[in-house]
C-alpha positions as MATLAB code, in Angstrom:
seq = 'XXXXXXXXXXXXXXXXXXXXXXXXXXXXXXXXXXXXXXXXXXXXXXXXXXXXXXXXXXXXXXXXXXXXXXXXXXXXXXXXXXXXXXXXXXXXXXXXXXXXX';
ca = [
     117.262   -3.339  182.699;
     120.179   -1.691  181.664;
     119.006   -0.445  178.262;
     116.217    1.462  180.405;
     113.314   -1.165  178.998;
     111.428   -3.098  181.300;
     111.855   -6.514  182.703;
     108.658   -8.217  181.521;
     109.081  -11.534  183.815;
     106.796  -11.561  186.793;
     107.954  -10.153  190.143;
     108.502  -13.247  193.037;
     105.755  -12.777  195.728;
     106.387  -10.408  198.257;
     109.394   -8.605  196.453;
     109.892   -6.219  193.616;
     112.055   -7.853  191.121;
     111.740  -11.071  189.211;
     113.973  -14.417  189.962;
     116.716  -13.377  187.999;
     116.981   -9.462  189.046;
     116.390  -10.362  192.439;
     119.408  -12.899  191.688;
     121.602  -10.158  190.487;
     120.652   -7.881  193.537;
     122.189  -10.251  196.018;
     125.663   -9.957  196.987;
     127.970  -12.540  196.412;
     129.259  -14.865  198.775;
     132.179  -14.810  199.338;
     134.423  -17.014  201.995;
     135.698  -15.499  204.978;
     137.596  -16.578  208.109;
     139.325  -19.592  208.172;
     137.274  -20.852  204.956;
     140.169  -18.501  203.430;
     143.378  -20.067  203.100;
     145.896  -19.261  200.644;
     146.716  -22.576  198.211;
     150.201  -24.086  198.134;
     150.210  -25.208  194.736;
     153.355  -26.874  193.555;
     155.535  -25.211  190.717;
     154.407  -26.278  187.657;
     157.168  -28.066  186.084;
     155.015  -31.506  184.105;
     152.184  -32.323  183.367;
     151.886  -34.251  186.762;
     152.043  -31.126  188.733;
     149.374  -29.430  186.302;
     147.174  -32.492  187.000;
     147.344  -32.494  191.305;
     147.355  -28.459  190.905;
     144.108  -28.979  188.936;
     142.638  -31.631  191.276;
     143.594  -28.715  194.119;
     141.556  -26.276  192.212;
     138.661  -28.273  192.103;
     138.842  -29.447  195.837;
     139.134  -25.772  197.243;
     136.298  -24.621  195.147;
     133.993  -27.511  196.353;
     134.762  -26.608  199.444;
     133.950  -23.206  199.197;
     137.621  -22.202  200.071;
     137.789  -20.284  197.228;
     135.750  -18.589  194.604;
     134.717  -19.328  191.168;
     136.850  -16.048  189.767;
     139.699  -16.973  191.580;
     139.295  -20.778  190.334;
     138.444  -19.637  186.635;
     142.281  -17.218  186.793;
     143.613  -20.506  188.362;
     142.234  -22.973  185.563;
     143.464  -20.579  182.910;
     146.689  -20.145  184.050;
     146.856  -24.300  184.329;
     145.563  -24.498  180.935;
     148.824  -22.267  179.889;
     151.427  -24.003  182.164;
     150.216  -27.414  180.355;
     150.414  -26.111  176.768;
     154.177  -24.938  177.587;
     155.819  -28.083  179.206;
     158.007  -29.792  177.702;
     156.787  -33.158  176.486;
     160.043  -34.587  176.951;
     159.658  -34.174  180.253;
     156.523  -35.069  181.181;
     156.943  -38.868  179.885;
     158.923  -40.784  181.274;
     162.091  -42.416  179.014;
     161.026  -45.639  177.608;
     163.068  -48.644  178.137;
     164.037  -50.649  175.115;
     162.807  -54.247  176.550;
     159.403  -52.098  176.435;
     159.157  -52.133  172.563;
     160.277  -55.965  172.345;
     157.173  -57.308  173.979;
];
């Protein structure tokens, strides 16, 4: 362990560490190839754009076309594009017959 004590979780059969050391051993995967395409997210201008950047976000990372750092920056920097839009105009002008029903 870092703190120089020992892990007191059994070792897996046949290796040295226990499930969750032997987890942290293993290198990452990370796509590669043509898994590996740059996003064309729209510029965030309403809350409209947020939502089908978001629901881009979510696709590429199911896929495996990106990773979960790269999606968690992504999601943060949505969650900061949607706190500073305008509400104004996000909604759409309501027409006076509207309120009359």
């Amino acid at each position: 362990m870092p703190t120089g004590a020992k892990c007191h979780a059994v070792a897996l059969r046949g290796k040295a560490y226990c499930y969750f050391h032997m987890r942290q051993r293993q290198p990452r995967r990370v796509p590669r190839g043509p898994e590996m395409k740059p996003l064309k997210l729209p510029v965030l201008r309403d809350h409209a754009t947020i939502h089908t950047t978001l629901t881009q976000v979510f696709d590429a990372l199911d896929a495996h076309r990106i990773d979960s750092e790269r999606a968690n920056l992504l999601l943060w920097a949505l969650q900061i594009a949607s706190q500073n839009v305008d509400p104004a105009k996000s909604n759409p002008p309501k027409s006076p017959e509207a309120g009359m029903r």
